[in-house]
N, C-alpha and C positions, 0 to 999 in steps of 0.2 A: 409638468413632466419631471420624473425623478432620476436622477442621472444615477449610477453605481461605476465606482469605479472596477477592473475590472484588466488581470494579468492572468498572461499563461508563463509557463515556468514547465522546463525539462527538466525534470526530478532524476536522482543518482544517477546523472553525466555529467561529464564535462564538456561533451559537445553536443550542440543543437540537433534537432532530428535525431536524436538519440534518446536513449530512457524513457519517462514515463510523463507523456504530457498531463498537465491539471491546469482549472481556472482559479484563479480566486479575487474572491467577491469580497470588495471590503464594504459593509453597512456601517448604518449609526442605531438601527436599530432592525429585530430580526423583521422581513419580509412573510406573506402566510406560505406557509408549506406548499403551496399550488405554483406560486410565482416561481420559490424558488430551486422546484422540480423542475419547472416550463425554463427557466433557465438554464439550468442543466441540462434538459434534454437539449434545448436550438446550441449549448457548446459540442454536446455530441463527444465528450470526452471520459475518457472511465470513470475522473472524478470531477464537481467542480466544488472546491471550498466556499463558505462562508464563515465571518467572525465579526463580530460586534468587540469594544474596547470593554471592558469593565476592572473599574480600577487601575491599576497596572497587570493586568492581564486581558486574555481574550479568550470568549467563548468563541466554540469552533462546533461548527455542522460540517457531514458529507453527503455530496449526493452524486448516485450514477445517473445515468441517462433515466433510467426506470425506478430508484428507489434511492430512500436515506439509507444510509449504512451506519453499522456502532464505531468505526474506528476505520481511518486511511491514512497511512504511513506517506506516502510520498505526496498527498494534495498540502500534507502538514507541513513536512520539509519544503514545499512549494511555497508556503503561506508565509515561514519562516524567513525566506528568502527575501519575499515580497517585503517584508518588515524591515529586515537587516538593511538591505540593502538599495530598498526603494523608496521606504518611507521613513527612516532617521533611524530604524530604533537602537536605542545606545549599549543598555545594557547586555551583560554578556548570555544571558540566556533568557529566552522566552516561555512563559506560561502557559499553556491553552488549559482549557475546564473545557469537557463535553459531557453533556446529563448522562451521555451510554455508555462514557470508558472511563470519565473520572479526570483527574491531572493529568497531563502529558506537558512533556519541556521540549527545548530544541535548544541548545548551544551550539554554541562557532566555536572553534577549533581549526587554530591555521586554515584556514576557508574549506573546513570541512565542516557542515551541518549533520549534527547527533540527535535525534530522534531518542527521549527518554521515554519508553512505554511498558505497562505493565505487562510480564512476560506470560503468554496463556497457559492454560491448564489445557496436557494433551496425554491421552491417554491410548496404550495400543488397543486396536480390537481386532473383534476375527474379520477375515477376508472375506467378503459376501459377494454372493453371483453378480449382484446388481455393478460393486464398484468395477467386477473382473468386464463385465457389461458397457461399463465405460469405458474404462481402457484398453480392450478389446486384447488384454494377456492379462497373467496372475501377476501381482505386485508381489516383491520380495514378504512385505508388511504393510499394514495400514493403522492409521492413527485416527484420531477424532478428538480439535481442538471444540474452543468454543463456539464457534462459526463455521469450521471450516473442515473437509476431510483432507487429509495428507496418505499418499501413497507413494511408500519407498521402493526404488525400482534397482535393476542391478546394476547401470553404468550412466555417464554421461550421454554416451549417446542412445541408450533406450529414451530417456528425457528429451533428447533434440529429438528424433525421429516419431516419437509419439503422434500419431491423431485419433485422438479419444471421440468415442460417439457422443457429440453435444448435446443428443436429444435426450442420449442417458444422461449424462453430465446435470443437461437441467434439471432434471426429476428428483435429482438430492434432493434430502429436508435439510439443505445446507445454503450457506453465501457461492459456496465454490470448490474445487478441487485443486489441491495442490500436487505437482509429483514431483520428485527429486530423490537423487541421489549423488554420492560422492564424485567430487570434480577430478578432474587430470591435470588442471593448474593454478583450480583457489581447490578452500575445503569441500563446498559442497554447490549443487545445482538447483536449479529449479524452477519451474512453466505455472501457471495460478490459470485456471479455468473455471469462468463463473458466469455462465450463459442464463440463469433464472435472477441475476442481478444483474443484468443488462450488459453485461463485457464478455464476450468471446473469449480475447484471450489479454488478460493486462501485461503490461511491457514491463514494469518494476512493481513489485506491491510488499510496498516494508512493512505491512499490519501482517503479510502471509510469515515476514519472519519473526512475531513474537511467537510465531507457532513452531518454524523451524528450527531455532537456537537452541532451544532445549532441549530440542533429539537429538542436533549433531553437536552439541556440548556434551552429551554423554556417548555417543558413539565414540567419536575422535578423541575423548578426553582433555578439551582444550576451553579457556574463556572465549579468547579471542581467535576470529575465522572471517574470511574472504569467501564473499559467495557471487557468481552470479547469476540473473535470470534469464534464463535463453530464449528468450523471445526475439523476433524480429528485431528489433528496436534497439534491446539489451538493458542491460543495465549492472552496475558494479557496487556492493554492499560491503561496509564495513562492520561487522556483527561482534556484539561484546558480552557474553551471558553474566549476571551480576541477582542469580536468583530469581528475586521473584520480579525484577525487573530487568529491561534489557535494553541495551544501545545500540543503534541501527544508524551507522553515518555514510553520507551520499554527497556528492555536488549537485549543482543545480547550474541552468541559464536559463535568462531571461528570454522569450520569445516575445513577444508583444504585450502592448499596455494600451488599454482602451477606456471607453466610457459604452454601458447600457443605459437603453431609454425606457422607462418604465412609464405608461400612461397613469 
């Protein structure tokens, strides 16, 4: 019997039942792609991590209930957590390598966890029936990152009030839908909708903001912006545009720590 250890973590909150639950799966070495799907799915959670030690860093996988993914901002800030503060680690910034995004760091900061990740390439394009389809009115604009489409809407509360048709939603040749627009009390908003990779609707998703920082660093004209995602759950982003790379810092709490039984 193979025991895994095995923590949830509330990603950018500071309070429990808030933000954006992930599991993470510390191995010694990786599991086959099957197991560590069927894991994810019985967590039933938007993301669950895994990492393997190598060297003084750690490979890092994601996975939803239904697929691997190239890149999850808050399972990572999750994992970071898990490290910092659960299992010794000393140093002041952490490492992860993934084969689909490359480096990615996490540093502490006065107990704020920063998420170093490459900032996407997002380009506007035109408005097509299908996204109007989705989101069942015209969007101000629309974007199309690497993974993801972004549709900018006219207020905060077009964003909260939204309910997009999921069935269009899933049909994208995408991970997912973002929509957002400018805040009333940070800089800017915004909901991630990604039904054909196994999440409805996710509560925090800091990978949606290496898409977002770049639009509203040049809207706004600013590096540094407060965003948050209005989801049920919530969640509250510290965003830093720095080019071709970008800082995403959140808090975290610990929810549970356990052991899986692997036959």
């Amino acid at each position: 019997m193979k025991k895994i250890q095995i923590y949830q973590v509330d990603a950018f909150t500071d309070k429990l039942f808030k933000g954006n639950p992930a599991a993470v799966c510390i191995l010694e070495e990786w599991l086959s792609d099957e197991i560590m799907q069927s894991i994810a799915a019985e967590n039933n959670l938007a993301e669950t991590a895994f990492i393997i030690p190598i060297d003084k860093s750690y490979a890092i996988r994601w996975f939803t209930p239904t697929v691997e993914v190239d890149l999850c901002g808050h399972a990572t800030l999750a994992t970071a957590y898990v490290l910092f503060n659960c299992l010794g680690y000393r140093d002041p910034e952490i490492m992860f390598y993934s084969t689909k995004s490359g480096v990615l760091i996490v540093s502490q900061q006065n107990g704020i966890l920063f998420l170093d990740f490459p900032t996407d390439t997002v380009n506007e394009i035109t408005v097509t029936d299908q996204i109007i389809a989705c989101l069942q009115m015209k969007p101000l604009k629309v974007y199309k990152g690497k993974t993801d489409y972004v549709a900018l809407l006219e207020s905060e509360e077009e964003v909260q009030d939204l309910h997009p048709d999921l069935n269009k939603v899933s049909e994208l040749k995408a991970r997912g839908l973002i929509v957002t627009a400018k805040g009333k009390t940070v800089d800017f908003v915004s909901r991630f909708f990604a039904p054909q990779s196994g999440v409805i609707e996710d509560p925090v998703t800091g990978s949606a903001h290496t898409t977002l920082i770049p639009i509203w660093s040049q809207k706004l004209g600013k590096k540094e912006m407060i965003a948050t995602q209005l989801s049920e759950r919530g969640g509250k982003l510290i965003c830093i545009y720095k080019g071709d790379r970008c800082l995403i810092g959140g808090s975290s709490k610990l929810f549970l720590t356990g052991e899986i039984n692997i036959e």
